[in-house]
C-alpha positions as a Markdown table, in Angstrom:
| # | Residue | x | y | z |
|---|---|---|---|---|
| 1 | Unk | 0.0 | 0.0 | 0.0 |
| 2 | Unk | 1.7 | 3.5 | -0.4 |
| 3 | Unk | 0.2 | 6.7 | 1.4 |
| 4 | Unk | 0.5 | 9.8 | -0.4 |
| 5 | Unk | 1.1 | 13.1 | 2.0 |
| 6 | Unk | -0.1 | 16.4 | 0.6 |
| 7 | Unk | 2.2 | 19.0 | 1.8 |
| 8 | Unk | 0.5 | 22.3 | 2.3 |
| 9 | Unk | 1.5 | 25.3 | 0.7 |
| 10 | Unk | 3.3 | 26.9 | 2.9 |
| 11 | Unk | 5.8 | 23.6 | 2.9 |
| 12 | Unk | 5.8 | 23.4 | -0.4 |
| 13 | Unk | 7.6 | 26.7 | -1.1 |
| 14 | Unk | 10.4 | 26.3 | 1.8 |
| 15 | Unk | 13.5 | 26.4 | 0.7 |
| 16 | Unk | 17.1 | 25.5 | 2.1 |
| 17 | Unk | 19.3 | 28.0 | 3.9 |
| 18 | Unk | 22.1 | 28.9 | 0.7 |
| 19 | Unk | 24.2 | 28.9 | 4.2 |
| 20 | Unk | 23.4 | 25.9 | 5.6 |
| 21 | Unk | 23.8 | 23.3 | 2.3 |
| 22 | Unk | 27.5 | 25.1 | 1.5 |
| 23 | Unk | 28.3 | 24.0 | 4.9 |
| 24 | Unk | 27.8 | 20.5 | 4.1 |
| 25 | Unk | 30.6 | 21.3 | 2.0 |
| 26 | Unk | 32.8 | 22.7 | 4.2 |
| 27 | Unk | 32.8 | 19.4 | 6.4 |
| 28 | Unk | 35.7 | 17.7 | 4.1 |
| 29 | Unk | 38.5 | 18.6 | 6.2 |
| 30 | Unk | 40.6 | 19.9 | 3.2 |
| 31 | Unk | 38.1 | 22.6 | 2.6 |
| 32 | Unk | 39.5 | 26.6 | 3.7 |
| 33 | Unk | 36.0 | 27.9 | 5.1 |
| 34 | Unk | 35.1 | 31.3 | 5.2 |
| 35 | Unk | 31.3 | 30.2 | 4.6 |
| 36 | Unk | 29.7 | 29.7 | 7.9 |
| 37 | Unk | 29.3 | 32.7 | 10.6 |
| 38 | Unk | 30.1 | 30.1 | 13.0 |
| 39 | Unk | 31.6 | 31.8 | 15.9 |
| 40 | Unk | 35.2 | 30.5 | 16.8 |
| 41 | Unk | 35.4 | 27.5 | 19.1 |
| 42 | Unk | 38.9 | 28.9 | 20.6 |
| 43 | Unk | 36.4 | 31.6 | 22.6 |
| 44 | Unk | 33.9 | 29.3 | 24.4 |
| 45 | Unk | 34.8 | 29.2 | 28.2 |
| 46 | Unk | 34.5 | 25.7 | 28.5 |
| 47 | Unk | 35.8 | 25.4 | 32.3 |
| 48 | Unk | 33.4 | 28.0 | 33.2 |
| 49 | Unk | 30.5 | 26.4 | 31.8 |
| 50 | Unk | 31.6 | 23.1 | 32.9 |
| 51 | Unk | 31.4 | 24.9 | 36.7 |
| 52 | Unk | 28.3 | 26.2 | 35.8 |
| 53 | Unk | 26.6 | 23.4 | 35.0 |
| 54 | Unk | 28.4 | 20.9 | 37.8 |
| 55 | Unk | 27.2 | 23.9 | 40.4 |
| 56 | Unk | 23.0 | 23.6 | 39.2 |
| 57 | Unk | 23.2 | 20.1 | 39.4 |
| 58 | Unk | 24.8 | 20.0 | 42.5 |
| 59 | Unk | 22.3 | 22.7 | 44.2 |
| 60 | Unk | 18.7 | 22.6 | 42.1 |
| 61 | Unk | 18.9 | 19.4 | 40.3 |
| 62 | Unk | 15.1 | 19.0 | 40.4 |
| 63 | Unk | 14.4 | 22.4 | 39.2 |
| 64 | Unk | 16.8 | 22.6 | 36.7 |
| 65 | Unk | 15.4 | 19.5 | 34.9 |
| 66 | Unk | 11.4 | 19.9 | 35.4 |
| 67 | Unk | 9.4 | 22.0 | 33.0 |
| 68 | Unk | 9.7 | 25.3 | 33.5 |
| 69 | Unk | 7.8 | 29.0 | 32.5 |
| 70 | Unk | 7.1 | 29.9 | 28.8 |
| 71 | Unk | 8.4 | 33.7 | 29.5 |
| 72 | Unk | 11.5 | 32.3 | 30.9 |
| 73 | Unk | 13.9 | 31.9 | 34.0 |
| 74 | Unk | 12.9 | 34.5 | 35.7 |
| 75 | Unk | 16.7 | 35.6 | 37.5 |
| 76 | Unk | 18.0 | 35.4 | 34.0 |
| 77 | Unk | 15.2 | 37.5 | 32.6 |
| 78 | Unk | 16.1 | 40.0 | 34.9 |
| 79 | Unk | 19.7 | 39.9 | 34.4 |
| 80 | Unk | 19.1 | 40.7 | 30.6 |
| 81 | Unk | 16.7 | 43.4 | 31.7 |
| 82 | Unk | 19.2 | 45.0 | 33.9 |
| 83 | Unk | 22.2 | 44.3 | 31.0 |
| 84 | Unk | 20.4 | 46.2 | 28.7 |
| 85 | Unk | 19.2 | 49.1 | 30.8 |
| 86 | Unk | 22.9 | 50.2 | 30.5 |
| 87 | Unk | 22.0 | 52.2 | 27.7 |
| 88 | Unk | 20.0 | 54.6 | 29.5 |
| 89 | Unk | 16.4 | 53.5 | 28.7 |
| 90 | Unk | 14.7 | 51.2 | 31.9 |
| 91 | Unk | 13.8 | 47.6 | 30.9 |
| 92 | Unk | 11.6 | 45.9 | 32.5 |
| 93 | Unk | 12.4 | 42.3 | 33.4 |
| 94 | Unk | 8.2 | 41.7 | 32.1 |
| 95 | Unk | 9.4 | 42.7 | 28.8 |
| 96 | Unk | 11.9 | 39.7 | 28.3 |
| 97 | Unk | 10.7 | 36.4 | 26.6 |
| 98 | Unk | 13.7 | 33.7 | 26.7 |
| 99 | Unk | 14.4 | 31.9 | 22.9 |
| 100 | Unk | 15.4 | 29.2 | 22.1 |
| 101 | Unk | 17.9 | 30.7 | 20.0 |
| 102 | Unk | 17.3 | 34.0 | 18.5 |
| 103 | Unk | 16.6 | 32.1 | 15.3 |
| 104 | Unk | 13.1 | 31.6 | 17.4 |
| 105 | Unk | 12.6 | 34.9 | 17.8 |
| 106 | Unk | 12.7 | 35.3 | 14.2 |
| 107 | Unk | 10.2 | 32.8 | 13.7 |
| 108 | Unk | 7.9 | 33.9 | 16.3 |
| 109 | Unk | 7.5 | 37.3 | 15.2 |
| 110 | Unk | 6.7 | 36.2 | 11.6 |
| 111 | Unk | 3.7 | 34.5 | 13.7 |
| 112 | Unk | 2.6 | 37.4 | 15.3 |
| 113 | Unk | 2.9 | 40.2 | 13.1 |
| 114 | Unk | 2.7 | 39.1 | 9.3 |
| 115 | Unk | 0.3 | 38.0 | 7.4 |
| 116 | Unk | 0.2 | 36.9 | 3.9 |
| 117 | Unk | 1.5 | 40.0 | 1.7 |
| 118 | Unk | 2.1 | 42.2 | 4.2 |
| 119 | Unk | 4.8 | 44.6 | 4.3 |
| 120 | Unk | 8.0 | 44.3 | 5.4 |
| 121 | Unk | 11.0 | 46.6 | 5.7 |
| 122 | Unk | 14.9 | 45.1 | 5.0 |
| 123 | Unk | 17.9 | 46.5 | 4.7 |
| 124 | Unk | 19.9 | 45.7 | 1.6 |
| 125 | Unk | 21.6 | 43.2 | 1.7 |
| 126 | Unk | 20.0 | 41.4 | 4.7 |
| 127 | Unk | 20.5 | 38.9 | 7.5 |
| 128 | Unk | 19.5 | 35.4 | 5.1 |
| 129 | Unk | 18.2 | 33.4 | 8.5 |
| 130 | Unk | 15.6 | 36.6 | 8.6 |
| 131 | Unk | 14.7 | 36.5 | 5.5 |
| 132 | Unk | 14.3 | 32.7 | 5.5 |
| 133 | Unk | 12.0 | 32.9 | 8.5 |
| 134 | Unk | 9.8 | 35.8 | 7.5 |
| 135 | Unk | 9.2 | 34.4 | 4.2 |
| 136 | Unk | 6.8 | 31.3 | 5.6 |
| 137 | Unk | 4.5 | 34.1 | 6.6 |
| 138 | Unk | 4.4 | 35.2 | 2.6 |
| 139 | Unk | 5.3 | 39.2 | 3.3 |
| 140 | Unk | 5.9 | 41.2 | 0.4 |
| 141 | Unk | 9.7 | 42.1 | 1.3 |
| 142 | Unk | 10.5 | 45.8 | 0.5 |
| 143 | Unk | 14.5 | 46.5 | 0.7 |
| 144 | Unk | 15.6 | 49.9 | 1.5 |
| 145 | Unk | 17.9 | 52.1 | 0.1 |
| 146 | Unk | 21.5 | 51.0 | 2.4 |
| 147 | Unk | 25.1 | 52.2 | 1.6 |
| 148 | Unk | 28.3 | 51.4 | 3.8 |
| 149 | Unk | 26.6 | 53.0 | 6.9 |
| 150 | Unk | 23.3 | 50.9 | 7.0 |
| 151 | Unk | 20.0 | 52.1 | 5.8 |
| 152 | Unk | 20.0 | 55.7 | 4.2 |
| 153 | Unk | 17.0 | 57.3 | 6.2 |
| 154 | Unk | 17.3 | 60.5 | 4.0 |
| 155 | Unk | 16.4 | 58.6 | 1.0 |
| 156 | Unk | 13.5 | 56.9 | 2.3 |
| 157 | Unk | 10.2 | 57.9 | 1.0 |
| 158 | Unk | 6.4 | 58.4 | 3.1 |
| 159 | Unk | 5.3 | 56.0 | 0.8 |
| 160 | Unk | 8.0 | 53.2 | 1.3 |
| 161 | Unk | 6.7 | 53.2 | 5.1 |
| 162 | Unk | 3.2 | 53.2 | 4.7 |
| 163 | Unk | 1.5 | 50.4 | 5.9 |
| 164 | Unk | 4.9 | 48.4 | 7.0 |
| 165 | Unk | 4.4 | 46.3 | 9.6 |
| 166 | Unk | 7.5 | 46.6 | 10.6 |
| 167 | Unk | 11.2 | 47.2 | 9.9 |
| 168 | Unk | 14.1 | 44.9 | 10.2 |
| 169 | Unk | 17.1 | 45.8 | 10.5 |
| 170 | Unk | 21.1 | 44.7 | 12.6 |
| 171 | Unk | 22.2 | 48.1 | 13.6 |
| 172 | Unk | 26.3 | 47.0 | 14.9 |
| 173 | Unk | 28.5 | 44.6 | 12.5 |
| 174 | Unk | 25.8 | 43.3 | 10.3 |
| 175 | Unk | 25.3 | 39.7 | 8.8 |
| 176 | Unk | 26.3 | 40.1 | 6.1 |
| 177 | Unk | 28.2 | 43.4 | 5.1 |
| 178 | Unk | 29.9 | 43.9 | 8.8 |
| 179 | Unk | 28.4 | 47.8 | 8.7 |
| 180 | Unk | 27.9 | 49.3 | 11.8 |
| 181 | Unk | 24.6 | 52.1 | 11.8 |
| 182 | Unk | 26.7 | 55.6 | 13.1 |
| 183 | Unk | 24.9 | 57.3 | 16.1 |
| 184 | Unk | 23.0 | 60.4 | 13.8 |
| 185 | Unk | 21.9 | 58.0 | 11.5 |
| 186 | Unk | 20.3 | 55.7 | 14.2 |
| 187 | Unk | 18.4 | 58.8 | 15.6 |
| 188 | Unk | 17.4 | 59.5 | 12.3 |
| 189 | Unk | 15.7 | 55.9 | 12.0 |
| 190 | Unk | 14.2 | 56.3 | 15.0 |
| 191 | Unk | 12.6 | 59.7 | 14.3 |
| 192 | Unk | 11.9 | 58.9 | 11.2 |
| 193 | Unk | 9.7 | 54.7 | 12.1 |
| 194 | Unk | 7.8 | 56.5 | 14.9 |
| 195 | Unk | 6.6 | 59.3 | 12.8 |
| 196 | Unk | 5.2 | 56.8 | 10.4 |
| 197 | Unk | 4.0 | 54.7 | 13.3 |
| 198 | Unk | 6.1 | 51.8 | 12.1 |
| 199 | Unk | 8.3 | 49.5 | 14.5 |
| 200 | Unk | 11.9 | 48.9 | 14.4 |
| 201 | Unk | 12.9 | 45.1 | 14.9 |
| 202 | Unk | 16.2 | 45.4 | 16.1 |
| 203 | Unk | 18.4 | 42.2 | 15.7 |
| 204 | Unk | 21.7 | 42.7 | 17.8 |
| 205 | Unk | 23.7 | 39.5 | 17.9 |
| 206 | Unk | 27.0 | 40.9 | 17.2 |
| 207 | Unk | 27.0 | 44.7 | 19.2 |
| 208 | Unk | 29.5 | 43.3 | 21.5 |
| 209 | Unk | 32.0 | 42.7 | 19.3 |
| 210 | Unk | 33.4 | 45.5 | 18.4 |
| 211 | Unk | 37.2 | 45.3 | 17.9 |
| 212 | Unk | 37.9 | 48.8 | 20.6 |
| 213 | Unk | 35.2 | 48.0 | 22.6 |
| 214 | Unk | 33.6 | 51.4 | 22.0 |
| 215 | Unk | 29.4 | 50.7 | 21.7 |
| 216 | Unk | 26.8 | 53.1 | 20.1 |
| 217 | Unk | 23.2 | 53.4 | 21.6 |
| 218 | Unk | 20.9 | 50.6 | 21.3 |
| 219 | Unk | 17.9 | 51.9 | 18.8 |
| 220 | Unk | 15.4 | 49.7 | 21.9 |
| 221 | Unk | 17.1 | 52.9 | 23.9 |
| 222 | Unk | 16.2 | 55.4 | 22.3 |
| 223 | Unk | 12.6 | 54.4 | 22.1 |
| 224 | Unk | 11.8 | 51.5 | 24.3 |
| 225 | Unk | 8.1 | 51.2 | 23.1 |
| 226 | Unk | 8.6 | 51.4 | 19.5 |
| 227 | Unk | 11.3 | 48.6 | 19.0 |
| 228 | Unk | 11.4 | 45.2 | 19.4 |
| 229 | Unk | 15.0 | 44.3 | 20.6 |
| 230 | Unk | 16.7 | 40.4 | 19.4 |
| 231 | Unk | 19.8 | 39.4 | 21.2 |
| 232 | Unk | 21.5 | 36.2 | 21.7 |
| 233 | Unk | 24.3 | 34.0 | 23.6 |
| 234 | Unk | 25.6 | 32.4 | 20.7 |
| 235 | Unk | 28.1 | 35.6 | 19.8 |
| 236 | Unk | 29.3 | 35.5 | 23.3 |
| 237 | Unk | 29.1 | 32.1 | 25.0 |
| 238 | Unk | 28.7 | 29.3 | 23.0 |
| 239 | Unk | 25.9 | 28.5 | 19.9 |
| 240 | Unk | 25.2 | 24.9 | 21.0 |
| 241 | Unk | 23.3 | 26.8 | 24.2 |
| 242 | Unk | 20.6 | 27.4 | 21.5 |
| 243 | Unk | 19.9 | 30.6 | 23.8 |
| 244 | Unk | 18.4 | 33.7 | 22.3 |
| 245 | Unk | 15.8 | 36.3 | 24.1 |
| 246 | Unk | 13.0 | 38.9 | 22.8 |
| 247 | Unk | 12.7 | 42.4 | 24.3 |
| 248 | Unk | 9.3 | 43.8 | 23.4 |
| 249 | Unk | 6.0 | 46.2 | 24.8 |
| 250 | Unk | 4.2 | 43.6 | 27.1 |
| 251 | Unk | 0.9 | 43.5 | 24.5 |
| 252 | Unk | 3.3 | 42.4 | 22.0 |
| 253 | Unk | 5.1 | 40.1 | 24.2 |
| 254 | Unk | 2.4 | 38.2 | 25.2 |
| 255 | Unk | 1.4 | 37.1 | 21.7 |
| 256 | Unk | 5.0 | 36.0 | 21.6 |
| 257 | Unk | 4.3 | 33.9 | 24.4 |
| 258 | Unk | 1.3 | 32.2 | 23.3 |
| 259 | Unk | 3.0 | 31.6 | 20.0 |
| 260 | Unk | 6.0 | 30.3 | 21.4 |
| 261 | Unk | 3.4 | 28.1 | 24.1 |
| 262 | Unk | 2.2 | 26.2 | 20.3 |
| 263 | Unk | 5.7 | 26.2 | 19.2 |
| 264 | Unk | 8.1 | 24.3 | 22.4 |
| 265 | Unk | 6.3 | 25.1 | 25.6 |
| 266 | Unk | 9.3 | 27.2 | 26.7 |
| 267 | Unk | 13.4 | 27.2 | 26.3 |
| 268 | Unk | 15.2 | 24.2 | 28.2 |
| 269 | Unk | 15.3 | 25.4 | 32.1 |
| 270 | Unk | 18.6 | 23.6 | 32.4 |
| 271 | Unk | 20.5 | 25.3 | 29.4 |
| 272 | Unk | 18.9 | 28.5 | 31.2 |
| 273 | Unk | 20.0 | 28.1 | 34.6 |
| 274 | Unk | 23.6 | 27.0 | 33.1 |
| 275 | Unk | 23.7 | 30.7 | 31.4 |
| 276 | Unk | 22.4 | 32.7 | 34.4 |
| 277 | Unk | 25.2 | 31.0 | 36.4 |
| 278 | Unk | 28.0 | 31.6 | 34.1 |
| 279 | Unk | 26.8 | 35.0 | 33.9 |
| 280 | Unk | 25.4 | 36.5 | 36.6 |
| 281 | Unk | 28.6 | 38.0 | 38.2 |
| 282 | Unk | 29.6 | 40.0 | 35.8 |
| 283 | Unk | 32.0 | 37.0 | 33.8 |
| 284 | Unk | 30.8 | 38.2 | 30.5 |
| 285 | Unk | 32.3 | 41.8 | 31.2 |
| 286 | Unk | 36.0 | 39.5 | 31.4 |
| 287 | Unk | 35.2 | 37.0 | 29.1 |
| 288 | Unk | 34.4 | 39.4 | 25.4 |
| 289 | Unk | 37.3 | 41.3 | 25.3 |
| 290 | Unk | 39.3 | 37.9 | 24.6 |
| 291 | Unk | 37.0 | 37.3 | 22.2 |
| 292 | Unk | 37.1 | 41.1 | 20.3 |
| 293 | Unk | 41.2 | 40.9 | 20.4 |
| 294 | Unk | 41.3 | 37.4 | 18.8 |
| 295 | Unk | 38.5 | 38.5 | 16.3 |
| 296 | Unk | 40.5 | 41.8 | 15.4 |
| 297 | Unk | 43.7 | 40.4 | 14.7 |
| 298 | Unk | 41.5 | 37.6 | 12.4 |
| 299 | Unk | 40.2 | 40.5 | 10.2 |
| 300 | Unk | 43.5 | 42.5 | 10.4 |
| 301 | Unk | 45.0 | 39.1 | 9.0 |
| 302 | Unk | 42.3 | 38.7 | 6.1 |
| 303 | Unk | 42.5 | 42.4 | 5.2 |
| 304 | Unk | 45.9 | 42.6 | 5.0 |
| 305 | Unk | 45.7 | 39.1 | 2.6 |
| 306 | Unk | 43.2 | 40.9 | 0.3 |
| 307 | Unk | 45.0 | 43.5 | -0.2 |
| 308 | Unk | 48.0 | 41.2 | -1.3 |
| 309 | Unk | 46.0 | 39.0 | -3.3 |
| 310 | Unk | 42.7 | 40.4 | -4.6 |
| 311 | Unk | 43.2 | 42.3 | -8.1 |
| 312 | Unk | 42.4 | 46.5 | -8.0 |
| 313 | Unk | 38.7 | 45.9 | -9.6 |
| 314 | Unk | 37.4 | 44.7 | -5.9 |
| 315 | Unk | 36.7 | 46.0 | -3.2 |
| 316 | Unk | 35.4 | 45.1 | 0.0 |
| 317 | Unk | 34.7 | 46.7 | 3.8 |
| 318 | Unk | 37.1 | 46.9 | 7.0 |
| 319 | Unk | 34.7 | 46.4 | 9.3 |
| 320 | Unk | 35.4 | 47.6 | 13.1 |
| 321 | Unk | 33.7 | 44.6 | 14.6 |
| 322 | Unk | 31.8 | 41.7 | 14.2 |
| 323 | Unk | 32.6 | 38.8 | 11.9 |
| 324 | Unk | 32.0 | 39.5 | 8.4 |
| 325 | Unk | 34.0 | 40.9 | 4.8 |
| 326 | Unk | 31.8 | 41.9 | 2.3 |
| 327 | Unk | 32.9 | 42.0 | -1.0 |
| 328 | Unk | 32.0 | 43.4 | -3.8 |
| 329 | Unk | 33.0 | 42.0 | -7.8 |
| 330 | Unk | 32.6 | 43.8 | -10.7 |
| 331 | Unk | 29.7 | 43.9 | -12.6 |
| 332 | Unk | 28.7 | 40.7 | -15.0 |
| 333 | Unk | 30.7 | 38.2 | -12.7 |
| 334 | Unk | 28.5 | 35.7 | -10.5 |
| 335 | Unk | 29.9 | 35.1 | -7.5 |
| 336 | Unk | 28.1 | 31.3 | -7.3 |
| 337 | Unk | 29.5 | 30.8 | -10.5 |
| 338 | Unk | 32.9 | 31.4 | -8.8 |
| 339 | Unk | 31.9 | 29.1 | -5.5 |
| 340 | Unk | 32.1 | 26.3 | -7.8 |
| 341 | Unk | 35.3 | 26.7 | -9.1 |
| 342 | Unk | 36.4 | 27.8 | -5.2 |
| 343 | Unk | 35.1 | 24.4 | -4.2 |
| 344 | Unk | 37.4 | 22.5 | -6.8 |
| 345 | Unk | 40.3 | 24.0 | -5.2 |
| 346 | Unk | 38.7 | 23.2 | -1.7 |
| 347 | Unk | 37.6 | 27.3 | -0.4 |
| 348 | Unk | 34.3 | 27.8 | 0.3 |
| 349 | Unk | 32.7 | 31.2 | 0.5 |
| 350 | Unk | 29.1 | 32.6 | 0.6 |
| 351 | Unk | 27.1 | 34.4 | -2.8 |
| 352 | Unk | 25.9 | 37.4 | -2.0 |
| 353 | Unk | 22.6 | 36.9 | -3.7 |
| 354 | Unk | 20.7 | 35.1 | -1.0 |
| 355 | Unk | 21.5 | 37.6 | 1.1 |
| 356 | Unk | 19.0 | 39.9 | -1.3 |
| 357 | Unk | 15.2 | 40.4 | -0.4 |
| 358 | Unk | 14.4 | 41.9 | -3.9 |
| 359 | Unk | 16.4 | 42.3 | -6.7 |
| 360 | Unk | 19.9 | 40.3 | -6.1 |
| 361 | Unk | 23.1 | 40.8 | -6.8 |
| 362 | Unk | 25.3 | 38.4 | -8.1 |
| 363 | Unk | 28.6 | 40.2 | -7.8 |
| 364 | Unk | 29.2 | 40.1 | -4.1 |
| 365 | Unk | 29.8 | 37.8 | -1.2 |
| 366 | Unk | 30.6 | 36.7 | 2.2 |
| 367 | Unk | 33.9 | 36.2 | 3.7 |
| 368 | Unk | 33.9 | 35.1 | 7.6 |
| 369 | Unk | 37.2 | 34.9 | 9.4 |
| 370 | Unk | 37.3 | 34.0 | 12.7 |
| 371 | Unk | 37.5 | 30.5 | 12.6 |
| 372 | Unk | 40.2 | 30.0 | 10.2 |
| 373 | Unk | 44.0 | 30.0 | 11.2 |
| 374 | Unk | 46.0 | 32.7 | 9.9 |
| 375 | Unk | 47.9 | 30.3 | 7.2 |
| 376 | Unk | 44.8 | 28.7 | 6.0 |
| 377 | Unk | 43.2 | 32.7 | 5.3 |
| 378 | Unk | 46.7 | 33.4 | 3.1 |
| 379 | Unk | 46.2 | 30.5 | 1.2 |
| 380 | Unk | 42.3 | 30.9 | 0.9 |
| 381 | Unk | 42.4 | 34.1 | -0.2 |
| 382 | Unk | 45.1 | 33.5 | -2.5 |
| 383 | Unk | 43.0 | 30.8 | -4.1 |
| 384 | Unk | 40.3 | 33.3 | -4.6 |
| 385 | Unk | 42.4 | 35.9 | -5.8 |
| 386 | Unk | 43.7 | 33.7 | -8.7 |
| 387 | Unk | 40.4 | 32.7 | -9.6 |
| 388 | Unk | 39.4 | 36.4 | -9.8 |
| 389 | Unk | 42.3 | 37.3 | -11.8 |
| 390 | Unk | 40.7 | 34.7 | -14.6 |
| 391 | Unk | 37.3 | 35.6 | -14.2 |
| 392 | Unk | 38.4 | 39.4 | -14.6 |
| 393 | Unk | 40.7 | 38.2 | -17.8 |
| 394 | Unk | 37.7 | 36.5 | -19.2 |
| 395 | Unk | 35.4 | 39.3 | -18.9 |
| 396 | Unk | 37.7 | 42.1 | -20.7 |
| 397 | Unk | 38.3 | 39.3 | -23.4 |
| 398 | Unk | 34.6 | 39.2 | -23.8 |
| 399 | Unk | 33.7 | 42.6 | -23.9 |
């Protein structure tokens, strides 16, 4: 007997992450990777989350494997209510729903606030594990105008904000250019999404990484009740935690909740508790620097090999934090066309184009160096720089 399963719609149109199947890739051990935005395994504090974790089980066992509140552990809720009333807006501990990874958070707001063909703001390029989750919901993307500095707010037009549900947008080191929003520009999107009566999702994974330690105001700080704020542990812990959180007005919040109710009752207590111990005396505040001084001199490393390697026609970003290159080819070369002939000679890189709500373009990609030793980035890079040379060569010989 065979059973046939109609999919619905709505599976039917998923897709794979572009990311996610070029890491499949990258698993032959041969293969230079500067694909994945996979944090570096050198920064995890492993002792201190092995004391962590020996010190819940050793005082709240029970607690820390029973079920546990959808909103979250309620010490750690407050400790990332207190972190980010640094900025000089008060955040309520009420207004903090734990993820499980901010990936969830992504997914749960495409519950709660799309519906089919509604609008949505982007930058340009955009965060691809965004854009991936939105889509489900079937929005009708709109990408806004963006240069090195993030989204131009002086070229944005009344009628590109009407009727947005909301915008979306990674202020510091963005996945994937590695742009950081400057201060005016950030009060300028602020002034400018509350006078349309449109909120800011702000998706801050990567703020603590920047490479002098300097920070710029939060947008959620500068106008608590018209942003919703994403952050996450991954950046600055460890990914496998799968631990992300949700700032947001409580009548917001609690659609999140019932959403995320239907979707895994709540995050794993135990991976929460772990966290909140690690953290909760200030551990954090030692253990990122380590992490921005070995993600500096990574960058410094690949800069200094593109300039070496990389012919004149392309140019790319020096970002000041973060973990991303974004390059940029010249026009009428395809940067997937290029993967392929990078993955012969065992590199692996990112396209650009997936990274595109509207309107991609195929001449630029994604370089991430923080997991790859400084010998393997020289010879990477050199790698990509011959096969640019050709491509180039071809080009002219075709014109």
């Amino acid at each position: 007997m065979t059973t046939t399963f109609t999919l619905s719609r709505r599976a039917q149109a998923l897709t794979s992450s572009a990311i996610r199947e070029i890491l499949k890739v990258t698993e032959r051990p041969e293969v230079i990777s500067f694909a994945g935005g996979l944090p570096s395994p050198a920064t995890f504090p492993v002792e201190r989350m092995r004391e962590a974790t020996e010190k819940v089980l050793r005082e709240a066992p029970q607690a820390a494997l029973q079920y546990g509140p959808t909103e979250g552990f309620s010490p750690l809720r407050e400790w990332i209510a207190e972190r980010l009333s640094r900025g000089g807006a008060r955040i309520p501990a009420s207004r903090v729903l734990v993820t499980t990874g901010s990936q969830q958070g992504l997914d749960l707001l495409g519950k709660v606030l799309i519906d089919e063909g509604s609008k949505v703001l982007v930058e340009t390029p955009s965060y691809l594990g965004a854009l991936q989750a939105f889509s489900l919901f079937s929005p009708q993307f709109a990408s806004l105008p963006s240069d090195a500095q993030g989204i131009v707010t002086d070229a944005i037009s009344p009628e590109q904000m009407a009727g947005a549900r909301f915008l979306y947008c990674l202020p510091n080191f963005q996945n994937p250019t590695g742009r950081r929003m400057p201060l005016e520009r950030r009060k300028a999107l602020v002034e400018l999404a509350a006078r349309a009566g449109v909120p800011l999702v702000e998706d801050d994974p990567y703020g603590e990484l920047s490479y002098g330690g300097e920070a710029l105001p939060s947008l959620l700080s500068m106008n608590p009740d018209g942003v919703i704020y994403m952050g996450s542990f991954s950046k600055v812990l460890a990914p496998g935690l799968r631990l992300g959180y949700v700032v947001a007005p409580e009548q917001v919040l609690a659609k999140l909740v019932q959403a995320k109710q239907a979707a895994d009752l709540h995050t794993p207590t135990f991976s929460q508790r772990v966290v909140y111990e690690a953290v909760q005396d200030g551990f954090l505040d030692r253990h990122i620097p380590t992490i921005r001084a070995l993600y500096g001199t990574q960058c410094q490393h690949m800069l200094a090999a593109l300039e070496r390697e990389f012919p004149e026609e392309v140019t790319w970003n020096r970002p000041e934090g973060g973990m991303f290159i974004w390059v940029q080819l010249p026009k009428g070369l395809d940067s997937g066309k290029l993967l392929a002939k990078a993955v012969e000679r065992n590199v692996a890189f990112v396209p650009g184009a997936p990274f595109y709500a509207v309107d991609p373009q195929t001449n630029t990609l994604r370089l991430s160096f923080v997991t790859v030793p400084g010998e393997k980035i020289d010879a990477g890079i050199k790698v990509l720089g011959e096969l640019l040379k050709a491509e180039i060569a071809a080009l002219r010989a075709a014109a």
